[in-house]
C-alpha positions in Angstrom: 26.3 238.1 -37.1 29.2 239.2 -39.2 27.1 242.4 -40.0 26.1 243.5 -36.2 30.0 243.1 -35.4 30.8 245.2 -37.7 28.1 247.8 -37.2 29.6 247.6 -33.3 33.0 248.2 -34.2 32.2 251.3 -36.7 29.9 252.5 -33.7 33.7 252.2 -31.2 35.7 253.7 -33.9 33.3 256.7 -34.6 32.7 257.9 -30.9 36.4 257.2 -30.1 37.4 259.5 -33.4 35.0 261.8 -32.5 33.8 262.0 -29.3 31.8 265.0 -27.9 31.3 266.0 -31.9 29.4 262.3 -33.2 25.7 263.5 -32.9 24.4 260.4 -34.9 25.3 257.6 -37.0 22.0 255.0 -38.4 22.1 252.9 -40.5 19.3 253.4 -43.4 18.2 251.1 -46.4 17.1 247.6 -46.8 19.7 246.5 -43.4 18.0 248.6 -41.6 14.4 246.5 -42.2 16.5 242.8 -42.3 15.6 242.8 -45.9 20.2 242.7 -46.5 20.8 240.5 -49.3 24.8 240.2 -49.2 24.9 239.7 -53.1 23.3 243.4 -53.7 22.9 245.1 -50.6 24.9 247.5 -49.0 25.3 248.6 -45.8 24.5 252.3 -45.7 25.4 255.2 -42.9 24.6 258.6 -42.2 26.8 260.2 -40.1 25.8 263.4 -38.5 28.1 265.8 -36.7 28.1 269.0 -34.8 30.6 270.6 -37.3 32.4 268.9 -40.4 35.7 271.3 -40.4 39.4 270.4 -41.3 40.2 269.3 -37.8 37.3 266.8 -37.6 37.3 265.1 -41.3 41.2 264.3 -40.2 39.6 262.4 -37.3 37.1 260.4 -39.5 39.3 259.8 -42.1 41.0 256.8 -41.0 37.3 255.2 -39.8 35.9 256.1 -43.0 38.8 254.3 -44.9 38.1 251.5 -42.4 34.7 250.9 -43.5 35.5 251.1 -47.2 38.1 248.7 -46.7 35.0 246.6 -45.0 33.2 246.3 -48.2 30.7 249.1 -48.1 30.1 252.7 -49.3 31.1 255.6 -47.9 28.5 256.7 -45.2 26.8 260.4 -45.5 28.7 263.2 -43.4 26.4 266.1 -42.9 26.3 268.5 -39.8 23.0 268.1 -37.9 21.9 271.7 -39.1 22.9 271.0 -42.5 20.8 267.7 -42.8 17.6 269.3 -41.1 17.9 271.9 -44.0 18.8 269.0 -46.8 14.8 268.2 -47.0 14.3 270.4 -50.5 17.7 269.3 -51.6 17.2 265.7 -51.0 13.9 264.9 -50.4 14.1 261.3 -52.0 17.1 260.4 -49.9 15.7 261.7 -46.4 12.4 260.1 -46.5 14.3 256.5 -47.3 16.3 257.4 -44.4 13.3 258.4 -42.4 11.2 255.1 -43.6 14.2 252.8 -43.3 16.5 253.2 -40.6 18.0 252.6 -37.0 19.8 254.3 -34.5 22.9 253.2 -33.4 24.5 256.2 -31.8 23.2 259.2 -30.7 19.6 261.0 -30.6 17.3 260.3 -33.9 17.0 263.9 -35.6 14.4 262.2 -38.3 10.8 261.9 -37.0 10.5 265.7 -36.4 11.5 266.1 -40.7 9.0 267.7 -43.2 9.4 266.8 -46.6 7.4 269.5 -49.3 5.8 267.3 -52.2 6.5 269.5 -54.6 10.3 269.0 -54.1 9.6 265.0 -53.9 8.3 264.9 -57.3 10.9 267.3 -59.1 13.6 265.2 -57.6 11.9 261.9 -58.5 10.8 263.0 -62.0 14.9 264.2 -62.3 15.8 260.6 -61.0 13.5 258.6 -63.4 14.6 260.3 -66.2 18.3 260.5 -65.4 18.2 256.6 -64.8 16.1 255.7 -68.1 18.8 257.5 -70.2 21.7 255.8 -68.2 19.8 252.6 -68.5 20.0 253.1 -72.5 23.5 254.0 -72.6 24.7 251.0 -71.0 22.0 248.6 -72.7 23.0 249.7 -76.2 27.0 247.7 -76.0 25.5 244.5 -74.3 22.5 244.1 -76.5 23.4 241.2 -78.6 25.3 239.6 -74.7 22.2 238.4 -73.0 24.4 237.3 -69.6 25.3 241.3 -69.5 21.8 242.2 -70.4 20.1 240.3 -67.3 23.0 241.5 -65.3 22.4 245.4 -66.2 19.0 244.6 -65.5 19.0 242.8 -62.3 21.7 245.9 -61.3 19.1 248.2 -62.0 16.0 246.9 -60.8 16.3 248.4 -57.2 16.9 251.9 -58.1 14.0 251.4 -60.0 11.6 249.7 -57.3 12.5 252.7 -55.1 11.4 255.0 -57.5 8.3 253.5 -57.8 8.0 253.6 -54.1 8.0 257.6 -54.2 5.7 257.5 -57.0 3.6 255.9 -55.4 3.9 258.0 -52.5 2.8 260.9 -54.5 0.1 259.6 -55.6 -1.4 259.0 -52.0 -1.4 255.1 -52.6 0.5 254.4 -49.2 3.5 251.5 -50.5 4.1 248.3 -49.1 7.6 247.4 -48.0 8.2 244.7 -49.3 9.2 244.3 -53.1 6.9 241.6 -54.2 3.8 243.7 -52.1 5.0 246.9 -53.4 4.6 245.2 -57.1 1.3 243.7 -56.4 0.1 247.1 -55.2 1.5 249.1 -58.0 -0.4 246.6 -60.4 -3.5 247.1 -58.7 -3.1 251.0 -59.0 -2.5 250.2 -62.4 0.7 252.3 -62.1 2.9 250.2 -64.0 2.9 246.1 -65.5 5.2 244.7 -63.1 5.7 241.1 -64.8 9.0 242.2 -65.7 10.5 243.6 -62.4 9.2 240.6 -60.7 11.5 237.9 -63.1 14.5 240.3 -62.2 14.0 239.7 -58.8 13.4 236.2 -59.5 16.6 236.4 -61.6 18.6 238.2 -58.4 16.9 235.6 -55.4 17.9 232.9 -57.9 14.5 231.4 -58.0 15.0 232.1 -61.8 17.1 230.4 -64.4 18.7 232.7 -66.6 19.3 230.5 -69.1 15.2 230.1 -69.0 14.8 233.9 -69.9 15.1 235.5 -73.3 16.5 238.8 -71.6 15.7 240.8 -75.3 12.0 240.2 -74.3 12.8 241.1 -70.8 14.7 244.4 -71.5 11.6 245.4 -74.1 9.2 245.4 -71.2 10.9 246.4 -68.6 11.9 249.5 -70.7 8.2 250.1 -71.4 7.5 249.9 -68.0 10.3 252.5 -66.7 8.9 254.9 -69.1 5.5 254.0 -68.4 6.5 255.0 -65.1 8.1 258.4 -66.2 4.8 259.4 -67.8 3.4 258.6 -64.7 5.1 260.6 -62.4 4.9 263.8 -65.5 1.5 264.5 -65.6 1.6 264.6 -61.7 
């Protein structure tokens, strides 16, 4: 309840900043599917204008603070034109927002977007690879701290699960939404071991004991599996 007051009161704030120049605002991500988990989630926002100039980012800037002072990320500000031609630039981000999302302003710009696979797959074989090395520069201080391990883990896994979504994608095995299903599926593709992301959601839904985890072993596979994963997506 807390969350659909607040999504109410960002939709009065925004048309009363902006009026005549608030195209859209959704919501996108796991919110947007009832799959929020208040420990990890956020709530995210694209907010679409006619024109982002000087004048109207003074208007927004006291809603955006707002929000931030809320609890949640900054939403997207794009231009209506300028997201309709954001499709090369972003493919990853639009077809989450596409798959994931509700309206809760405005006219709903996404259903009518084309997304080009061959800019999916640069920008997901950029993302995998850009994670795996920021995933081994953060593991390397907390190796021998297995409480900071699991954590770096279990803050990483969902970045992860949603690039094996696209990979998937791009591979023409249509994904299920749900994590567990999305796992099963991937196994049965044989895209990836998924033992390992599966305890870290254990570890995050707190069906999972940390202390019952020996998060070297954990981190070993689960770095196999990312670059598993990376292969994957290269020789696409």
């Amino acid at each position: 309840m807390k969350i659909e007051k607040q999504l109410e009161e960002l939709v009065a704030r925004a048309t009363s900043a902006l009026g005549g120049e608030l195209e859209s605002l959704i919501l996108y991500g796991s919110a947007a599917r009832n799959e929020f988990d208040s420990g990890h989630s956020d709530l995210n926002i694209l907010l679409l204008a006619k024109k982002l100039d000087f004048d109207v980012l003074s208007r927004v800037a006291a809603l955006l603070d707002w929000w931030r002072r809320q609890g949640h990320p900054q939403p997207l500000l794009f231009t209506l034109d300028e997201f309709r031609r954001s499709t090369d630039a972003f493919p990853i981000e639009i077809y989450d927002i596409r798959d994931r999302h509700r309206i809760l302003h405005g006219s709903n710009p996404l259903p009518d977007l084309v997304i080009d696979n061959h800019y999916h797959r640069a920008q997901l074989e950029h993302e995998l690879r850009a994670k795996l090395l920021r995933l081994r520069q953060k593991a390397v201080p907390v190796l021998k701290s297995p409480k900071e391990l699991l954590r770096l883990m279990e803050d990483s896994v969902s970045t992860f699960l949603v690039l094996l979504r696209h990979a998937m994608l791009l591979k023409g095995l249509p994904p299920p939404a749900a994590r567990r299903e999305l796992l099963a599926a991937a196994h049965m593709a044989d895209v990836i071991n998924p033992v390992s992301f599966a305890q870290l959601i254990d570890l995050r839904e707190g069906k999972l004991s940390p202390k019952s985890v020996d998060s070297v072993q954990l981190f070993e596979d689960y770095l196999k599996q990312i670059q598993t994963l990376v292969a994957s997506v290269d020789a696409l």
